[in-house]
N, C-alpha and C positions, 0 to 999 in steps of 0.2 A: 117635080122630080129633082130630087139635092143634084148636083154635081160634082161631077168626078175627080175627086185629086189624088194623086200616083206622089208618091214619097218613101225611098228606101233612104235611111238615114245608115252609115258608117261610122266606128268611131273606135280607136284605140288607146292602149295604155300597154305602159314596158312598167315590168318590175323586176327588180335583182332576183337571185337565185341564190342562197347560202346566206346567213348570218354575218359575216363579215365578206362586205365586196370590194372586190379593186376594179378598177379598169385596165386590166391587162389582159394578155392573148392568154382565149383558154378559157377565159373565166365565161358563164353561159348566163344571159338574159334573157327573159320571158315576156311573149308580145302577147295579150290578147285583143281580140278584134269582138266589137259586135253588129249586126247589120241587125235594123230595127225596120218593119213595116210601117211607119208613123201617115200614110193616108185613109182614103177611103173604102178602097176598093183592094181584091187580092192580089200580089203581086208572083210572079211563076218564072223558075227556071233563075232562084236566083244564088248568087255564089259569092264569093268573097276570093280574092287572088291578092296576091305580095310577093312584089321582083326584084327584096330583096336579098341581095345571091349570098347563098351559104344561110339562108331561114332552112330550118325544119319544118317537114312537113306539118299543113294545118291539122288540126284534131276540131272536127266541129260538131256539134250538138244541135240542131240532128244536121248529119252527116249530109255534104254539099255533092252536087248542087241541091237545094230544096225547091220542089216540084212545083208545092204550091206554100206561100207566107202569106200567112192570115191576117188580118188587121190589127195590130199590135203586138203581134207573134216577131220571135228575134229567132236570130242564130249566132251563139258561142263560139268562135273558135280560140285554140292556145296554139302557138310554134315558139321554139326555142331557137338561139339565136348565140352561138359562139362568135366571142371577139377577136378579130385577128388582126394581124402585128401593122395592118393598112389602118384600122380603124384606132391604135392606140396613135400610130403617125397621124390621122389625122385628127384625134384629139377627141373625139365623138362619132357617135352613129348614128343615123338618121333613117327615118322611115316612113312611108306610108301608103297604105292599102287601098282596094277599090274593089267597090261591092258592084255589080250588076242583075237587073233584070231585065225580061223582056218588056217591061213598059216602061223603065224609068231610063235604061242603059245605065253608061257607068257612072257613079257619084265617087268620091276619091274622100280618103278621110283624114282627118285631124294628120298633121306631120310632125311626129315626135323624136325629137335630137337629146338621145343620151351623153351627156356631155363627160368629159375627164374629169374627177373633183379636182 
């Protein structure tokens, strides 16, 4: 009998919004997030959350929480993300997410700092 390994993988990435960006208040950046099933077994009841304040809401593919993630089955989500006048003081914006399920609990992902050019 193989044995059991339980693995929700997390991971993000920010992209600008429009054609020419600044980092000033106003301007809006895009976080997407992926949570990957990467073990053996199915993993249930899992979801993706991000605290950080003033994100828009997740938009996920297929839509959270997911009931049951397949073995090598993911979940997409996009939130957008206006800069404000705290984040141009403090020079960058920083972030990052955390996927849970019921078998693996929380894994926290990648921590990505938008920095001021």
């Amino acid at each position: 009998m193989p044995s059991t390994f339980r693995a929700l993988r997390v991971a993000q990435r920010v992209s600008l919004l429009g054609q020419t960006f600044h980092f000033a208040e106003g301007e809006t950046i895009s976080y997407s997030f992926e949570a990957a099933n990467k073990g053996n077994v199915e993993l249930t009841n899992v979801t993706i959350t991000d605290d950080l304040p003033g994100l828009g809401p997740l938009s996920c593919v297929p839509a959270l929480p997911v009931a049951v993630l397949a073995i090598d089955d993911k979940i997409d989500c996009d939130a957008p993300y206006t800069i404000t006048s705290a984040d141009v003081t403090e020079g960058s914006v920083s972030n990052m997410a955390t996927a849970t399920s019921n078998e693996t609990g929380a894994v926290e992902s990648n921590t990505v700092i938008l920095p001021m050019p």
